[in-house]
PQR file with spaces between the fields and no chain letter, atoms N, CA, C, O and H, PARSE charges and radii, in Angstrom:
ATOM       1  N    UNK     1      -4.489    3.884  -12.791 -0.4000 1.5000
ATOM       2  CA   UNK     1      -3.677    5.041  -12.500 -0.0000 2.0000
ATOM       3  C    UNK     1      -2.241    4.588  -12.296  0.5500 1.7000
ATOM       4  O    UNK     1      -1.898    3.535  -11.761 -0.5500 1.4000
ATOM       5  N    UNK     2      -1.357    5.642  -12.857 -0.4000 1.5000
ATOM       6  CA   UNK     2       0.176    5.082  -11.931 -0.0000 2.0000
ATOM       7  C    UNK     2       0.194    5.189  -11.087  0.5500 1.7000
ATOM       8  O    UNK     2      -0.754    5.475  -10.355 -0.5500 1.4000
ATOM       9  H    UNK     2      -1.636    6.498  -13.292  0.4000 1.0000
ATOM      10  N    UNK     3       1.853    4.911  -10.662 -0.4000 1.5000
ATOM      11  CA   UNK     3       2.055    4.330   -8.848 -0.0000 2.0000
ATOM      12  C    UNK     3       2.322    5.679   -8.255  0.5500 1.7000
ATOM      13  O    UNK     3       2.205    5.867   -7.044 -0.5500 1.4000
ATOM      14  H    UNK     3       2.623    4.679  -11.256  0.4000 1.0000
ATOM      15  N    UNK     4       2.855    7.082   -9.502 -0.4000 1.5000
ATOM      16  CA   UNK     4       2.788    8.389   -8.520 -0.0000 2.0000
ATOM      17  C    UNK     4       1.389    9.364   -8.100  0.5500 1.7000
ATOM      18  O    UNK     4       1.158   10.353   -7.404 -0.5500 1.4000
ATOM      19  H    UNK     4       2.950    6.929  -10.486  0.4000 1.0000
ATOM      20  N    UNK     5       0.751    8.563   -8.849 -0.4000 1.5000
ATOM      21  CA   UNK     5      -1.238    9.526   -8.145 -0.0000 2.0000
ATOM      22  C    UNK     5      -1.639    8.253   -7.075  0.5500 1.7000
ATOM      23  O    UNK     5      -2.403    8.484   -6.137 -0.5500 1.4000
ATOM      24  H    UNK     5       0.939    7.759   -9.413  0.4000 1.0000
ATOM      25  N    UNK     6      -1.123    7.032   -7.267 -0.4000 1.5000
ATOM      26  CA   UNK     6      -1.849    5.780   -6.012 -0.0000 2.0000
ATOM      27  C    UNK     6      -0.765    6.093   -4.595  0.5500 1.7000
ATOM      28  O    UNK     6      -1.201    5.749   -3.497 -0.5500 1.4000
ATOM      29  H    UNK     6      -0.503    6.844   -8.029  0.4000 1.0000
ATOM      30  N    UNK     7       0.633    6.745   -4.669 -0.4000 1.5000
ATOM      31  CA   UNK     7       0.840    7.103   -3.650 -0.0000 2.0000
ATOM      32  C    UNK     7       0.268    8.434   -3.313  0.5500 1.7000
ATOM      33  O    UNK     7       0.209    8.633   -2.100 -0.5500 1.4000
ATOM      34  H    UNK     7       0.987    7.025   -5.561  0.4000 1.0000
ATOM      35  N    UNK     8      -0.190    9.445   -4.108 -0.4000 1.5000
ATOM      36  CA   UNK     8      -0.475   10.529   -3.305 -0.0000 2.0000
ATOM      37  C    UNK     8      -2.104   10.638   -2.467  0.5500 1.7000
ATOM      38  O    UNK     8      -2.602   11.346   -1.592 -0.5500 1.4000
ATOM      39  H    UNK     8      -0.142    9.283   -5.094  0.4000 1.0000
ATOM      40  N    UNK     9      -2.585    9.343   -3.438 -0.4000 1.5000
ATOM      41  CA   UNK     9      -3.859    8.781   -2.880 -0.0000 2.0000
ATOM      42  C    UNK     9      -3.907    8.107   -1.323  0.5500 1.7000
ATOM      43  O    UNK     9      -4.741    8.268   -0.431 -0.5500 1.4000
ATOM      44  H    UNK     9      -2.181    8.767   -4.149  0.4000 1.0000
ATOM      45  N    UNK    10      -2.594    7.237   -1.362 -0.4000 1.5000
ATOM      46  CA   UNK    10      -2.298    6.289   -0.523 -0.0000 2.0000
ATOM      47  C    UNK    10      -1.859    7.619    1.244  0.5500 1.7000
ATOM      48  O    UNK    10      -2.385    7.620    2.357 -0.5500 1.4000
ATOM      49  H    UNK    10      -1.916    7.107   -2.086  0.4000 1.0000
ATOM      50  N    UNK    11      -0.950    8.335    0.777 -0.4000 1.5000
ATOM      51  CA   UNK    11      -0.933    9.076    1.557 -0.0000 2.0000
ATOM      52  C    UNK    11      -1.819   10.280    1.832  0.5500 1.7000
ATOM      53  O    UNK    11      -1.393   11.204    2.525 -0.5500 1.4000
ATOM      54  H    UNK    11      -0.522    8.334   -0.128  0.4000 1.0000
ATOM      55  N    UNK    12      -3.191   10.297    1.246 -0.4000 1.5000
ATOM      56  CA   UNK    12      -4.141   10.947    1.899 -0.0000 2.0000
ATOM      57  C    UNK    12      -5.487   10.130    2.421  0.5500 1.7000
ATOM      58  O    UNK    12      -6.652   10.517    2.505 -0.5500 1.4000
ATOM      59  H    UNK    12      -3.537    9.546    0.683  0.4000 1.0000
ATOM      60  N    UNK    13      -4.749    8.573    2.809 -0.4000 1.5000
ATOM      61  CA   UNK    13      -5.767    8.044    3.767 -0.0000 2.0000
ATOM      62  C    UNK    13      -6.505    6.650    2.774  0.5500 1.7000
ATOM      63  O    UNK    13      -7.338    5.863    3.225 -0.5500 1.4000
ATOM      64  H    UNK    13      -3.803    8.258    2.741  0.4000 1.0000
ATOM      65  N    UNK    14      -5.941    6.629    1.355 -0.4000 1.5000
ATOM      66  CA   UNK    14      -6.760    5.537    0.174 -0.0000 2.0000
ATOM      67  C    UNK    14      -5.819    4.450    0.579  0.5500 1.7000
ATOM      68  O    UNK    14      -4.608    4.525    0.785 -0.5500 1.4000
ATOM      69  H    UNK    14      -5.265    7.269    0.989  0.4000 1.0000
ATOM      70  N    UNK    15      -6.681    3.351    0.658 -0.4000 1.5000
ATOM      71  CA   UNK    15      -6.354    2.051    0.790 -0.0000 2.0000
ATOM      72  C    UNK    15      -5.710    1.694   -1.053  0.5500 1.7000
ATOM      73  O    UNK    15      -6.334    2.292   -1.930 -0.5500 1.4000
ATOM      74  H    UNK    15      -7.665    3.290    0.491  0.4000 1.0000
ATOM      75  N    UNK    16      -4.765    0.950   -1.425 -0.4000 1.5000
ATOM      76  CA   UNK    16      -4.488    0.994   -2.909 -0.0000 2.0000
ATOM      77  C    UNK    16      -4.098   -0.556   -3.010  0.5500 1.7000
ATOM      78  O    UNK    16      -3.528   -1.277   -2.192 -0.5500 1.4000
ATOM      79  H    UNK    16      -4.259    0.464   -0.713  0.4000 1.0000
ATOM      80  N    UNK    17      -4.478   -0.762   -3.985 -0.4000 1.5000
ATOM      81  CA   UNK    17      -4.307   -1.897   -4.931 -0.0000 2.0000
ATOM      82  C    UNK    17      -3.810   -1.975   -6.529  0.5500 1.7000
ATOM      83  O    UNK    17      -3.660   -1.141   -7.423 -0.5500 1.4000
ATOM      84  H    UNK    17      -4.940   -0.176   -4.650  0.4000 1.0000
ATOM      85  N    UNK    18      -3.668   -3.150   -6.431 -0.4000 1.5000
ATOM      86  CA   UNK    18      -3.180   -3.116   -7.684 -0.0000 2.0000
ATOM      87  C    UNK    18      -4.313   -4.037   -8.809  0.5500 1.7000
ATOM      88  O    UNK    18      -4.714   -5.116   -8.374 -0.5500 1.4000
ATOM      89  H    UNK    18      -3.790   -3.827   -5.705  0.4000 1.0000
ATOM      90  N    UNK    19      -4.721   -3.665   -9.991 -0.4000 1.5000
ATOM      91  CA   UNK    19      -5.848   -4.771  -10.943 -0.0000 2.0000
ATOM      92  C    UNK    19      -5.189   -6.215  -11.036  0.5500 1.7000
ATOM      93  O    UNK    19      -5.841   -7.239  -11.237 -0.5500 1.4000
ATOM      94  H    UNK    19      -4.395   -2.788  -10.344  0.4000 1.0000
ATOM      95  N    UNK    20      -3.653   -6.156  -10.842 -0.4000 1.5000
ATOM      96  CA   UNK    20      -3.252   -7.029  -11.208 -0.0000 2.0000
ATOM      97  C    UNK    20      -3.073   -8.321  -10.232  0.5500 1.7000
ATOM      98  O    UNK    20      -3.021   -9.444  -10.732 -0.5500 1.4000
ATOM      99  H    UNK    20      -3.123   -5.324  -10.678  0.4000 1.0000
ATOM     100  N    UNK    21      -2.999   -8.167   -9.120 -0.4000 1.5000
ATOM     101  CA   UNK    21      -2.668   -8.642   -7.678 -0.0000 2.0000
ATOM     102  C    UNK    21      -3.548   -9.922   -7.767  0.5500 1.7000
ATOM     103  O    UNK    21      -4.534   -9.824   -8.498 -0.5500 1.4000
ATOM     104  H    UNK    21      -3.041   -7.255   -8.714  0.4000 1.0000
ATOM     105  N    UNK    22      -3.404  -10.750   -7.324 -0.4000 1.5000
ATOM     106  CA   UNK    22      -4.076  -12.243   -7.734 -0.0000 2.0000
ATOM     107  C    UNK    22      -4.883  -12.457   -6.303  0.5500 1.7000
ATOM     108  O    UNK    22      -6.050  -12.845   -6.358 -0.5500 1.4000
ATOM     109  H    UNK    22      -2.603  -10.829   -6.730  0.4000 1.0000
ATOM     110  N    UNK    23      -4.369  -12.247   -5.251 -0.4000 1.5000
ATOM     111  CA   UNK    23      -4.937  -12.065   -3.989 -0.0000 2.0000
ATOM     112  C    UNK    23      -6.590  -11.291   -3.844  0.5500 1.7000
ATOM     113  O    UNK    23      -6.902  -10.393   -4.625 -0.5500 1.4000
ATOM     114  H    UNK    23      -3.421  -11.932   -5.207  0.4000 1.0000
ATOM     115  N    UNK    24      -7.368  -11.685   -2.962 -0.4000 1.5000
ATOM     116  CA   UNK    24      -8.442  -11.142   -2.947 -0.0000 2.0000
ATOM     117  C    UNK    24      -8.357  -10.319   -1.262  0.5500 1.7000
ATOM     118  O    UNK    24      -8.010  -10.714   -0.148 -0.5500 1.4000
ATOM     119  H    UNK    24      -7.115  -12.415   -2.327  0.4000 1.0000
ATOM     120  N    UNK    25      -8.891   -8.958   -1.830 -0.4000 1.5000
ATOM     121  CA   UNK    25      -8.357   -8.047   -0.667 -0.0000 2.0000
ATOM     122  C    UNK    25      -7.226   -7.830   -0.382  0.5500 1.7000
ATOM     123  O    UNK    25      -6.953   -7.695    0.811 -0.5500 1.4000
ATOM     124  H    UNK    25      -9.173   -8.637   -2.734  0.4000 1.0000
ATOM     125  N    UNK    26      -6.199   -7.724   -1.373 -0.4000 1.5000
ATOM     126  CA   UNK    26      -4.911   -7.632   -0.968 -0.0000 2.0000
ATOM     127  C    UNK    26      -4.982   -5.944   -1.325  0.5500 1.7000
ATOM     128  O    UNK    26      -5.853   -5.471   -2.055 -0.5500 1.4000
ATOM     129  H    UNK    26      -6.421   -7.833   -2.342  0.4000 1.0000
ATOM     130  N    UNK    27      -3.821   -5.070   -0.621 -0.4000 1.5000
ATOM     131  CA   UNK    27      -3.990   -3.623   -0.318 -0.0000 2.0000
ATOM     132  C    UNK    27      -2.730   -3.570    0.422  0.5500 1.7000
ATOM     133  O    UNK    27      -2.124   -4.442    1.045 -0.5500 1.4000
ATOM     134  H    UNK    27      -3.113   -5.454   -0.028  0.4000 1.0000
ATOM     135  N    UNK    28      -2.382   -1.822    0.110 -0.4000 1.5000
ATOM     136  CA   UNK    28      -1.146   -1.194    0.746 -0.0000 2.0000
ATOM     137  C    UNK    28      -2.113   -0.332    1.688  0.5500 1.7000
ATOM     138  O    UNK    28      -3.334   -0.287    1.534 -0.5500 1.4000
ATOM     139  H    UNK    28      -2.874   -1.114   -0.396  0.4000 1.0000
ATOM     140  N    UNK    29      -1.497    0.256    2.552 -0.4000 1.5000
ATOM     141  CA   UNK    29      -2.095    1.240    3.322 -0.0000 2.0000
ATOM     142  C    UNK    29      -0.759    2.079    4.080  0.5500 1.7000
ATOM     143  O    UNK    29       0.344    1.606    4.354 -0.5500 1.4000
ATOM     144  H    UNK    29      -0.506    0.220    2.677  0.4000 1.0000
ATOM     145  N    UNK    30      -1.055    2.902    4.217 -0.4000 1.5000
ATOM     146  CA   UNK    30       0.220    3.832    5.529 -0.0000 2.0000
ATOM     147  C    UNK    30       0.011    3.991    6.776  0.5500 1.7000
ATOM     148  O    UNK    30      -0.857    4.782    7.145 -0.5500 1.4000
ATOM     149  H    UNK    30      -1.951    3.286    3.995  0.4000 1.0000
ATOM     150  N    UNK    31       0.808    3.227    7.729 -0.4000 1.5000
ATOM     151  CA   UNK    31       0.740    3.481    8.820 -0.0000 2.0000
ATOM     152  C    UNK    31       1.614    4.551    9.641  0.5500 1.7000
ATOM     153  O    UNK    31       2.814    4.296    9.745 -0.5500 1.4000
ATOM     154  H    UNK    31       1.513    2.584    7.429  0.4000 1.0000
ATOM     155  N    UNK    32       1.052    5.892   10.318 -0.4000 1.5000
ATOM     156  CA   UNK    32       1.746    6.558   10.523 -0.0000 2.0000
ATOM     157  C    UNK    32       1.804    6.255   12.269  0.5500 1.7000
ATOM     158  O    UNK    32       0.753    5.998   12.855 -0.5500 1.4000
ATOM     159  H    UNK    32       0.077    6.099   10.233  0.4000 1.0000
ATOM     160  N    UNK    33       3.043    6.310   12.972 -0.4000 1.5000
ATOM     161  CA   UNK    33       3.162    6.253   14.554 -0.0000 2.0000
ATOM     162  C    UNK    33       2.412    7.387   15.055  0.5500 1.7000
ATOM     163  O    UNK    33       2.019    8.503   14.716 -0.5500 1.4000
ATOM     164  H    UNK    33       3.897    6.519   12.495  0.4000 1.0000
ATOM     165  N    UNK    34       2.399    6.472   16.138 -0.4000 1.5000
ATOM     166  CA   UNK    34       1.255    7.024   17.397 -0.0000 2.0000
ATOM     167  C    UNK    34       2.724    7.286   18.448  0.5500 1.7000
ATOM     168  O    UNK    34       3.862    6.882   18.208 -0.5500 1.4000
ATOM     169  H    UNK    34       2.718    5.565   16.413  0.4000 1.0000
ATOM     170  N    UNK    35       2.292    8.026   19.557 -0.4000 1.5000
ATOM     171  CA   UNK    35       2.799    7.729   20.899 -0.0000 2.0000
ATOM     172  C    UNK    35       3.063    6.613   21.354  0.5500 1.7000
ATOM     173  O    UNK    35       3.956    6.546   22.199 -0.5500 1.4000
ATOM     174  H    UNK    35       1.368    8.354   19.752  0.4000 1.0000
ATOM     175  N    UNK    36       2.410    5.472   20.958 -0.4000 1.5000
ATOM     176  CA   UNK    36       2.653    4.051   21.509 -0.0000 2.0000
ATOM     177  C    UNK    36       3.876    3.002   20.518  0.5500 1.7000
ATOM     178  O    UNK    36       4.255    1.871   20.825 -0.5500 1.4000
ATOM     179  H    UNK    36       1.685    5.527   20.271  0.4000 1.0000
ATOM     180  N    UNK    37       4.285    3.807   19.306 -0.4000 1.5000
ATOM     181  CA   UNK    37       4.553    3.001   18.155 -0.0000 2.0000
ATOM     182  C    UNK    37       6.153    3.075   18.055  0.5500 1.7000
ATOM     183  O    UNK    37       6.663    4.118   17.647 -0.5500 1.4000
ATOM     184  H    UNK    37       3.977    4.726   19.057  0.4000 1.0000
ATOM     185  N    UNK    38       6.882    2.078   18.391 -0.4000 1.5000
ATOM     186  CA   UNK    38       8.532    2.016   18.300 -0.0000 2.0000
ATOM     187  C    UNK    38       8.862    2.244   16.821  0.5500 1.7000
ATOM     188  O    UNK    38       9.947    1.718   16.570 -0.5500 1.4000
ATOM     189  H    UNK    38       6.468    1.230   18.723  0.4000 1.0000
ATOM     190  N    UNK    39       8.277    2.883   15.671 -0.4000 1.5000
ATOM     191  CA   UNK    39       7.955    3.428   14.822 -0.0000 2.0000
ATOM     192  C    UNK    39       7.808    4.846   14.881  0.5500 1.7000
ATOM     193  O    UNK    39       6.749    5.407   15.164 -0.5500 1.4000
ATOM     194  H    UNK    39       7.396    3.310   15.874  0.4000 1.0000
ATOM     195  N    UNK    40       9.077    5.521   14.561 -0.4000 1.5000
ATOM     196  CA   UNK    40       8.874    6.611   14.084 -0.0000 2.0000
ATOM     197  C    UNK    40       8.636    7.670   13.192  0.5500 1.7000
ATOM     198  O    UNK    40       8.254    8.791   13.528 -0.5500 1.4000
ATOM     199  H    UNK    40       9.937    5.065   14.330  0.4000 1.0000
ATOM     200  N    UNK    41       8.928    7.196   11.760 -0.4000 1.5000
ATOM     201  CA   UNK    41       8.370    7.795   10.617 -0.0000 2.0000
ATOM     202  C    UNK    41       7.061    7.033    9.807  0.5500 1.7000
ATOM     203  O    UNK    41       7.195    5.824    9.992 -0.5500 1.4000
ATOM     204  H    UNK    41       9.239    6.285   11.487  0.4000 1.0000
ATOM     205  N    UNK    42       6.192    7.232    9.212 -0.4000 1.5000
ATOM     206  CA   UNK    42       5.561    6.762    8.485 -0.0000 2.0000
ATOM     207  C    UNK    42       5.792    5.891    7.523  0.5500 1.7000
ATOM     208  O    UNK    42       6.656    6.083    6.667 -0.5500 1.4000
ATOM     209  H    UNK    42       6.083    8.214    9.061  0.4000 1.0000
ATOM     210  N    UNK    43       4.724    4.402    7.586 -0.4000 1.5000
ATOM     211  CA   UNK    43       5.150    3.743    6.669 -0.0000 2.0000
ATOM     212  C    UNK    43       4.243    2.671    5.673  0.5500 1.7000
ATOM     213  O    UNK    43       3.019    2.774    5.751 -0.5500 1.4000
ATOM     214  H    UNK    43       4.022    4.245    8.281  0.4000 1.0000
ATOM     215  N    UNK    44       4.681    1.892    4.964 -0.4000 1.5000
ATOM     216  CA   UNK    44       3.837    1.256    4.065 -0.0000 2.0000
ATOM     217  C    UNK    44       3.465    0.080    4.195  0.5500 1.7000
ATOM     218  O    UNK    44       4.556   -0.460    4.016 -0.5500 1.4000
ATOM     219  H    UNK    44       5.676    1.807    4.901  0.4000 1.0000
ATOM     220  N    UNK    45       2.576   -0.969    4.416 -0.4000 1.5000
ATOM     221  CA   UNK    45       2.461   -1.992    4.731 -0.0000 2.0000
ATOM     222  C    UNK    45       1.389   -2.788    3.493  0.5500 1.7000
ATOM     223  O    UNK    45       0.952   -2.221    2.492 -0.5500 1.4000
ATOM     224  H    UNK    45       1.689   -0.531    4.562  0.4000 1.0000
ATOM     225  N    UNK    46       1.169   -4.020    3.833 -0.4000 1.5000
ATOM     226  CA   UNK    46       0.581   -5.084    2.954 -0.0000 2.0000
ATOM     227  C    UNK    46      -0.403   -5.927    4.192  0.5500 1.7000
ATOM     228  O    UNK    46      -0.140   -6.345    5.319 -0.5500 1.4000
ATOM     229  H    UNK    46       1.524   -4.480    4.646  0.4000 1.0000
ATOM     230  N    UNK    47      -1.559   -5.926    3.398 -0.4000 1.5000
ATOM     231  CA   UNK    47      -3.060   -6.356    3.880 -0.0000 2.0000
ATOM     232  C    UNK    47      -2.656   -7.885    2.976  0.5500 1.7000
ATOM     233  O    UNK    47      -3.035   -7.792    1.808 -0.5500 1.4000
ATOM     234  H    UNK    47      -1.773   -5.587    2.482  0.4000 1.0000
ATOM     235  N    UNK    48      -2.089   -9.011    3.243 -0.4000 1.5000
ATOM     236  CA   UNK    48      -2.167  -10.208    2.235 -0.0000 2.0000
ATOM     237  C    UNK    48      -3.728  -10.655    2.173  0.5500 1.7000
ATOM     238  O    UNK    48      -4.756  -10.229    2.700 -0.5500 1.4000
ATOM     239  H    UNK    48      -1.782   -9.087    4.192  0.4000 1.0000
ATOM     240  N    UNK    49      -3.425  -11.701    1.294 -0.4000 1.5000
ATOM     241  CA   UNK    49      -4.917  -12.334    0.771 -0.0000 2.0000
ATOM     242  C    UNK    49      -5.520  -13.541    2.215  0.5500 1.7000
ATOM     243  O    UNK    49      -6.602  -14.112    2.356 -0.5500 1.4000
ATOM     244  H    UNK    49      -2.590  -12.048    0.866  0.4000 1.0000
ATOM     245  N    UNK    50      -4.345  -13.546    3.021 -0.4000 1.5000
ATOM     246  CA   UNK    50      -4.818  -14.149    4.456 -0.0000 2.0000
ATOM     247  C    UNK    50      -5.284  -13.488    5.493  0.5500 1.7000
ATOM     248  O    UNK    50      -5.840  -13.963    6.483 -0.5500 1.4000
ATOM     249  H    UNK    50      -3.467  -13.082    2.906  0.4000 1.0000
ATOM     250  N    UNK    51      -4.958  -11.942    5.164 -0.4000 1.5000
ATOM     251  CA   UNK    51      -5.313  -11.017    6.493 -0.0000 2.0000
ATOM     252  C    UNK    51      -4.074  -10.908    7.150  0.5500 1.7000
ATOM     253  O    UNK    51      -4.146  -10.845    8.378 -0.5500 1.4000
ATOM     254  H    UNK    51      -4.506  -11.556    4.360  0.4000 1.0000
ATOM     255  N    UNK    52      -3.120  -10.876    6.717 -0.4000 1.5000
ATOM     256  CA   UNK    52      -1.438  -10.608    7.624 -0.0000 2.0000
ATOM     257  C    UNK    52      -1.413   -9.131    6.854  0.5500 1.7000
ATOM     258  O    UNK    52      -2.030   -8.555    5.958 -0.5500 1.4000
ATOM     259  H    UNK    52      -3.061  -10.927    5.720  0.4000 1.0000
ATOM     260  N    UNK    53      -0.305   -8.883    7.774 -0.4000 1.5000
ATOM     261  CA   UNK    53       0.175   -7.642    7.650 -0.0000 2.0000
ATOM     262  C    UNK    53       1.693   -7.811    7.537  0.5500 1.7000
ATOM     263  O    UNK    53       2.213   -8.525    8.395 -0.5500 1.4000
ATOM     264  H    UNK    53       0.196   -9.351    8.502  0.4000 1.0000
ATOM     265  N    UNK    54       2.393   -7.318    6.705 -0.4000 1.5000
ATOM     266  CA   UNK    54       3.634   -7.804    6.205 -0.0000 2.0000
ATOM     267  C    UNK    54       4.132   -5.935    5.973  0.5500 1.7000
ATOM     268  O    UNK    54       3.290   -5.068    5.739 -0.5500 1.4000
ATOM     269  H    UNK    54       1.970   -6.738    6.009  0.4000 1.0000
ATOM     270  N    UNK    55       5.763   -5.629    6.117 -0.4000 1.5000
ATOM     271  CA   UNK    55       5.950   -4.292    5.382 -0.0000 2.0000
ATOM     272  C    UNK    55       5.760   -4.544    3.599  0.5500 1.7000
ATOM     273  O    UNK    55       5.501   -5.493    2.860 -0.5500 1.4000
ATOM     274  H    UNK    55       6.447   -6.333    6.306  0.4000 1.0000
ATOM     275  N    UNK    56       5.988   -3.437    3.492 -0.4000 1.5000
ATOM     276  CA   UNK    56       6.012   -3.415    1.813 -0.0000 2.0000
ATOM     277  C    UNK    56       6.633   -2.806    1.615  0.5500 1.7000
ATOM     278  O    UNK    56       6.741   -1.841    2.371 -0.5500 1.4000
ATOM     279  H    UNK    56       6.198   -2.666    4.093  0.4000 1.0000
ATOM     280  N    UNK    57       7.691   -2.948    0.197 -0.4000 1.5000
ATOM     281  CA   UNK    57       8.737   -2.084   -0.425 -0.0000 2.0000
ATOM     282  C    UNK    57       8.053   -2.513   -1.859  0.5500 1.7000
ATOM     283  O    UNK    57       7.638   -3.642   -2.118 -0.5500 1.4000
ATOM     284  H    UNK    57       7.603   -3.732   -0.417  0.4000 1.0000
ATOM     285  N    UNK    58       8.020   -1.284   -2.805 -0.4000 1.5000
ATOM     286  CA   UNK    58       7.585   -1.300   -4.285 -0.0000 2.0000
ATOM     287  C    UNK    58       8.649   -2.105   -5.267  0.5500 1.7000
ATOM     288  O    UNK    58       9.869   -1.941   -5.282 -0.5500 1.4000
ATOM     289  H    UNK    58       8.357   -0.366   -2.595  0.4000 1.0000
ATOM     290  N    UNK    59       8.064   -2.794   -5.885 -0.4000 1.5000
ATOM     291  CA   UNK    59       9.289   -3.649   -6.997 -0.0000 2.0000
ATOM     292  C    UNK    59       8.854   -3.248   -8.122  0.5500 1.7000
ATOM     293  O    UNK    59       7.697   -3.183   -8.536 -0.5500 1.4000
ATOM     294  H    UNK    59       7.073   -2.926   -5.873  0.4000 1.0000
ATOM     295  N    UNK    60      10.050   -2.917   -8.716 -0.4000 1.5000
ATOM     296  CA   UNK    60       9.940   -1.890  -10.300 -0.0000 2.0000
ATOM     297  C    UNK    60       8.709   -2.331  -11.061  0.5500 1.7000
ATOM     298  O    UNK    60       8.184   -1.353  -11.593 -0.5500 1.4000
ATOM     299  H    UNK    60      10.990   -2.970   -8.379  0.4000 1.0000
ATOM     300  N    UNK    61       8.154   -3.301  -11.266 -0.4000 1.5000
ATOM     301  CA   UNK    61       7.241   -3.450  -11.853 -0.0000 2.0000
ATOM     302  C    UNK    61       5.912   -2.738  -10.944  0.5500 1.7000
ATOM     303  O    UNK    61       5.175   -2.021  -11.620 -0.5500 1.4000
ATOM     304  H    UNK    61       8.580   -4.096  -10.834  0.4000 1.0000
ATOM     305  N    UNK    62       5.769   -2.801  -10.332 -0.4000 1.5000
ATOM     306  CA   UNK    62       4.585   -2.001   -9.099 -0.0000 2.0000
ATOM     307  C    UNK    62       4.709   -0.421   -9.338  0.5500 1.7000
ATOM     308  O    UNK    62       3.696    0.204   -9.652 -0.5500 1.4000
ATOM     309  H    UNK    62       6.368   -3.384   -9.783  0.4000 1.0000
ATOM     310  N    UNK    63       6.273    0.411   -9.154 -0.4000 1.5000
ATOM     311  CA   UNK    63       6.357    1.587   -9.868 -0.0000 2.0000
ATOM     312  C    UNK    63       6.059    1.762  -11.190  0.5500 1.7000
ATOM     313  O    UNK    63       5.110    2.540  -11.285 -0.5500 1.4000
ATOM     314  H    UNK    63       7.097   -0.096   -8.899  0.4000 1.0000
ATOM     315  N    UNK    64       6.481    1.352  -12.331 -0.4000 1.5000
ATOM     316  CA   UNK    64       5.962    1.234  -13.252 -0.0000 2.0000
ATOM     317  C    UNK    64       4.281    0.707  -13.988  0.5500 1.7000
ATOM     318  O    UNK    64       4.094    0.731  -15.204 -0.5500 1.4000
ATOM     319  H    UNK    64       7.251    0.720  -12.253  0.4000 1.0000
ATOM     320  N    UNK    65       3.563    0.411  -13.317 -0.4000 1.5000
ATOM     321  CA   UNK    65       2.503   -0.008  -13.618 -0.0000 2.0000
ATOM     322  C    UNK    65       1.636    1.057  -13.393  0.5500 1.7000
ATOM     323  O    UNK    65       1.673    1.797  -12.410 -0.5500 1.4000
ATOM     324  H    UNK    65       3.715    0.392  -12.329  0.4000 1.0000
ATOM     325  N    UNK    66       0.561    1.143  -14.674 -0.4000 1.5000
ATOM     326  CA   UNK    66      -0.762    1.979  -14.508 -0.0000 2.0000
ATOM     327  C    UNK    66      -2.051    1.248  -14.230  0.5500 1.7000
ATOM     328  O    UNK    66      -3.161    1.510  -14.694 -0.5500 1.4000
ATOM     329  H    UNK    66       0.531    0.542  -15.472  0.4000 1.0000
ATOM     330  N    UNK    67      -1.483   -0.378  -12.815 -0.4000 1.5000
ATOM     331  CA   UNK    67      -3.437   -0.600  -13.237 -0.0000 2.0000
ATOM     332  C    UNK    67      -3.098   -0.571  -11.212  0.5500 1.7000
ATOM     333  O    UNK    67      -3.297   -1.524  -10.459 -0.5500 1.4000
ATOM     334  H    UNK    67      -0.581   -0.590  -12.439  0.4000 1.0000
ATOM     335  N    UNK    68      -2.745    0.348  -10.946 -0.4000 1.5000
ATOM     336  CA   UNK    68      -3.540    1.064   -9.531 -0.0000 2.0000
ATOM     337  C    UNK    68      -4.561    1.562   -9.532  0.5500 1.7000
ATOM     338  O    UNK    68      -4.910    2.271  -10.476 -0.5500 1.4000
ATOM     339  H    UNK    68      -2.583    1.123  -11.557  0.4000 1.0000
ATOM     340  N    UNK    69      -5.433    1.308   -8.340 -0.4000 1.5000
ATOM     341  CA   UNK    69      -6.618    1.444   -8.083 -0.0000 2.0000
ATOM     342  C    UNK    69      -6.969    1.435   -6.514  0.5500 1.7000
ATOM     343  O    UNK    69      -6.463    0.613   -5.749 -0.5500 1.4000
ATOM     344  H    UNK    69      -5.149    0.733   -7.573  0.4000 1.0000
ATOM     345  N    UNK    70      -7.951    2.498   -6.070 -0.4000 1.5000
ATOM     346  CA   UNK    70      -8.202    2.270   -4.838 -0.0000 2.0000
ATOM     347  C    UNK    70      -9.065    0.747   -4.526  0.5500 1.7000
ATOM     348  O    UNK    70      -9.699    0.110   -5.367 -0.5500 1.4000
ATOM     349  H    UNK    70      -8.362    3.165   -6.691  0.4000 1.0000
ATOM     350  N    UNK    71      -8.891    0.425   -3.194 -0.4000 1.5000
ATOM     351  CA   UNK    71      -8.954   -0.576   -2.696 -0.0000 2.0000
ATOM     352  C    UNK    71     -10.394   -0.740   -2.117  0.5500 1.7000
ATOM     353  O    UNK    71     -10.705   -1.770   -1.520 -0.5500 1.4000
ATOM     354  H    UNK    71      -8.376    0.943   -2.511  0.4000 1.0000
């Protein structure tokens, strides 16, 4: 799928990946703030292939690509 149906996926709760991603278990997800979260708008993060959690920003090739897939 492209990257505009894996975000509308992504923002109704789908964990997303990419076919291409070399990492095993690697995944975006959205974290939206809580009451507890110095975070106030909703946002995008990265599951690495170590289990970290890193932000994420899309690089043109990631927008452009059709091998998204839920996670």
């Amino acid at each position: 799928m492209d990257f505009s149906q894996a975000l509308d996926d992504l923002k109704d709760g789908v964990l997303m990946q990419r076919a291409g991603w070399n990492g095993k278990n690697m995944h975006i997800e959205i974290q939206r703030p809580d009451e507890h979260s110095k975070m106030t708008l909703p946002y995008i993060y990265m599951r690495t292939a170590q289990n970290d959690l890193i932000p994420w920003i899309a690089s043109q090739s990631d927008i452009m690509a059709e091998d998204w897939q839920a996670a």
